[in-house]
C-alpha positions as CSV (number, residue, x, y, z in Angstrom):
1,X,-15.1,-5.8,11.8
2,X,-18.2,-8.0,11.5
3,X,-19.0,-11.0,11.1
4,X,-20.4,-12.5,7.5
5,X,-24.4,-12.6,7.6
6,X,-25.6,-15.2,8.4
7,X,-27.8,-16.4,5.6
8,X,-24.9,-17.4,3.7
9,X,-23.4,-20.5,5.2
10,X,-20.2,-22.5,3.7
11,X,-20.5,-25.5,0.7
12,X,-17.7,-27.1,1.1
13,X,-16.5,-26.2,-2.8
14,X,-13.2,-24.3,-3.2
15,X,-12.7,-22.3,-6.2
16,X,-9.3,-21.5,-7.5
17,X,-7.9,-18.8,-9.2
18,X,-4.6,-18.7,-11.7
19,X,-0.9,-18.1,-10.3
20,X,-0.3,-15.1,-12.4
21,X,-3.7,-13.2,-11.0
22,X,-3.9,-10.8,-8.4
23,X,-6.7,-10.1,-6.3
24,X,-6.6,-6.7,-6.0
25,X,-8.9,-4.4,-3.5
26,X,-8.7,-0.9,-1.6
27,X,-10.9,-0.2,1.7
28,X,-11.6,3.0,3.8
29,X,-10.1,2.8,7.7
30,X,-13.0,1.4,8.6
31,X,-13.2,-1.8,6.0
32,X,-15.4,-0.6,4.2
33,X,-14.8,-1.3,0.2
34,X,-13.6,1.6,-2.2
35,X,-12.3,-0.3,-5.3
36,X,-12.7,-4.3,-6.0
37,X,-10.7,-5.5,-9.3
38,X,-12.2,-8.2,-11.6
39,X,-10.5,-10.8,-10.1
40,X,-12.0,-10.3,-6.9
41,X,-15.2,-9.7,-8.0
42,X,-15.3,-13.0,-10.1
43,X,-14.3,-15.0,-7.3
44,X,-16.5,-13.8,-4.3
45,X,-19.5,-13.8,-6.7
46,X,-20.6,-10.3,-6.2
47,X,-20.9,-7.4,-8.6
48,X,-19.3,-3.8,-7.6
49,X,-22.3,-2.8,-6.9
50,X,-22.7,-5.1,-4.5
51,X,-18.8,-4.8,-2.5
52,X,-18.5,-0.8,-2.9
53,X,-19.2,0.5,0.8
54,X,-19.6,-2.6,2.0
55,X,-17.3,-3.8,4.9
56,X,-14.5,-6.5,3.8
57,X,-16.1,-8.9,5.9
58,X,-18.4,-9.4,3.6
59,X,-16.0,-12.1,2.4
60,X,-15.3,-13.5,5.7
61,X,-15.2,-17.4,5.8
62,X,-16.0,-18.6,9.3
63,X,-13.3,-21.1,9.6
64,X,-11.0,-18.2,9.6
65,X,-9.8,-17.1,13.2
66,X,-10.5,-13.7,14.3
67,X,-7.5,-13.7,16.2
68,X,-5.6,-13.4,12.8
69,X,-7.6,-10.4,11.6
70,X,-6.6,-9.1,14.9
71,X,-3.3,-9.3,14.0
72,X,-3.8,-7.8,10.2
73,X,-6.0,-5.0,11.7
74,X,-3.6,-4.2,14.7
75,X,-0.7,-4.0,12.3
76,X,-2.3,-2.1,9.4
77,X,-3.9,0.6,11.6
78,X,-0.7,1.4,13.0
79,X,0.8,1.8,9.9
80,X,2.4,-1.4,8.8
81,X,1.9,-4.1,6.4
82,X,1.3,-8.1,7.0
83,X,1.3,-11.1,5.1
84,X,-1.4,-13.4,6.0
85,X,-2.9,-16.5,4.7
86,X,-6.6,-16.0,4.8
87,X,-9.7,-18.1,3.4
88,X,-12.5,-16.4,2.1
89,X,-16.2,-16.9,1.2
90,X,-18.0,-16.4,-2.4
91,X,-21.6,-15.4,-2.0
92,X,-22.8,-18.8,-2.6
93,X,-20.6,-20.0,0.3
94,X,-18.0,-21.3,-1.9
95,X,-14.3,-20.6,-0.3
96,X,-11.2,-19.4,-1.9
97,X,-8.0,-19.2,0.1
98,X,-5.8,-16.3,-0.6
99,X,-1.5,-15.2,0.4
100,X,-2.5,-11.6,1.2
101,X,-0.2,-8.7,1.6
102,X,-2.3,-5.6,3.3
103,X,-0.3,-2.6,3.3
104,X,-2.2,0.6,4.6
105,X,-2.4,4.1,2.4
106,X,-0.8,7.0,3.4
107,X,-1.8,10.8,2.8
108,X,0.4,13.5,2.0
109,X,1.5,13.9,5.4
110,X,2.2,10.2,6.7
111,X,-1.5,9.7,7.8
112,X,-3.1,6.7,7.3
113,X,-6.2,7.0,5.1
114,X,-6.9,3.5,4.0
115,X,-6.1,0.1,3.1
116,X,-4.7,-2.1,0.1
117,X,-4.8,-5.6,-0.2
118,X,-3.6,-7.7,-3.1
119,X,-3.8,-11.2,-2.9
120,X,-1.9,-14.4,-4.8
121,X,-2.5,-17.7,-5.0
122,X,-1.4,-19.6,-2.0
123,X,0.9,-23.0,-2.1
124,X,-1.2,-25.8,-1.3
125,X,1.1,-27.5,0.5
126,X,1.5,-24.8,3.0
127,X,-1.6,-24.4,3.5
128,X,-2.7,-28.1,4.2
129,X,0.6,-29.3,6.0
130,X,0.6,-25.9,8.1
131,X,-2.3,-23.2,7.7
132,X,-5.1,-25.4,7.8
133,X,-4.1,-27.2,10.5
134,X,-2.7,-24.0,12.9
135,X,-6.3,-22.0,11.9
136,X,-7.9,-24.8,13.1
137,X,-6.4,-25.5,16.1
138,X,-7.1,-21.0,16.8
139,X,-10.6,-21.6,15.8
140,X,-11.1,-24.5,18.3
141,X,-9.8,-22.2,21.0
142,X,-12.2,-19.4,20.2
143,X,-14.8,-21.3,19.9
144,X,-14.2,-22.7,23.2
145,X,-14.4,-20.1,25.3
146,X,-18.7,-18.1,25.3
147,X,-17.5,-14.8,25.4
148,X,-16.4,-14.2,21.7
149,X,-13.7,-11.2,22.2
150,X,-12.0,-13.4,25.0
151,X,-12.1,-16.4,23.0
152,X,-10.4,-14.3,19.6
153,X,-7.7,-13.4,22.8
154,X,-7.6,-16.6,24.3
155,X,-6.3,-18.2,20.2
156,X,-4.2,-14.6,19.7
157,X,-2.2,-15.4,23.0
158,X,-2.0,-19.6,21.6
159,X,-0.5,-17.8,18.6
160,X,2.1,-16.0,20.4
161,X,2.9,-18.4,22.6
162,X,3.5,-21.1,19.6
163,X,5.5,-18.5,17.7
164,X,7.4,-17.7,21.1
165,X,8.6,-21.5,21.4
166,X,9.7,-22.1,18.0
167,X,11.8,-18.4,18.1
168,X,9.6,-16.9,15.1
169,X,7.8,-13.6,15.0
170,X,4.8,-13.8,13.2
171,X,6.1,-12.1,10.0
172,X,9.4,-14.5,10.1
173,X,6.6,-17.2,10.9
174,X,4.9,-16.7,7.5
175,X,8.0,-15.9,5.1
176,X,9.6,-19.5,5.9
177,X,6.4,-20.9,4.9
């Protein structure tokens, strides 16, 4: 998992796509990209040839915590799926915030081989009344602390510890959203 390069920095403009499309896309176990459909492709601003082999994070919007993609990658590589609510970056630093369900693919004989992501738009009100605010409040403590894998465990233990007090797990947390 790495981080977006750095010559790309954020503008500030969203760009939206409609309720009834799906952003749909397919990765190796390691991130990288095997498969990108149009809508995904229009949105980020790259061309396939451009996403094929390339890690997901090639998307990555720095506002976004790490400590969620911890989560997503812990649960997917151990063979479940996760809803997540997750803003991403177009090439010209324009964002896009997505509902994402990432499920991993299986083989023939239970092993996971991959990943599949397809993504909806999210409800606005969620995400400003409750998303925004929580992936803020991670960031802040990631940000806070030098040593960058500390800090992504310093906001993943804030998570657990907010979800603890209200009595949620996190996938309860995000279906009463």
């Amino acid at each position: 998992m790495s981080d977006k390069p750095s010559g790309i920095q954020p503008s500030g403009r969203e760009r939206h796509f409609k309720p009834d499309e799906l952003i749909v896309s397919k990765t190796d176990l390691k991130g990288h990209i095997t498969y990108a459909n149009e809508v995904f492709l229009r949105l980020s601003d790259y061309s396939e040839g451009d996403v094929l082999g390339k890690p997901h994070a090639l998307i990555r919007h720095p506002d976004m915590p790490r400590c969620i993609f911890k989560l997503l990658w812990d649960r997917i590589s151990s063979g479940h799926e996760i809803f997540a609510y997750v803003v991403n970056m177009a090439s010209n630093g324009d964002h896009y915030w997505v509902y994402a369900h990432v499920t991993p693919t299986f083989d023939a004989s239970h092993n996971v081989v991959g990943y599949h992501s397809n993504r909806r738009v999210p409800d606005p009100k969620v995400l400003s009344e409750k998303i925004i605010p929580l992936y803020a409040e991670l960031r802040e403590i990631e940000d806070s602390v030098p040593n960058r894998k500390d800090g992504m465990n310093a906001a993943f233990a804030a998570l657990e510890k907010k979800l603890s007090d209200i009595g949620l797990s996190y996938d309860r947390f995000v279906q009463s959203l």
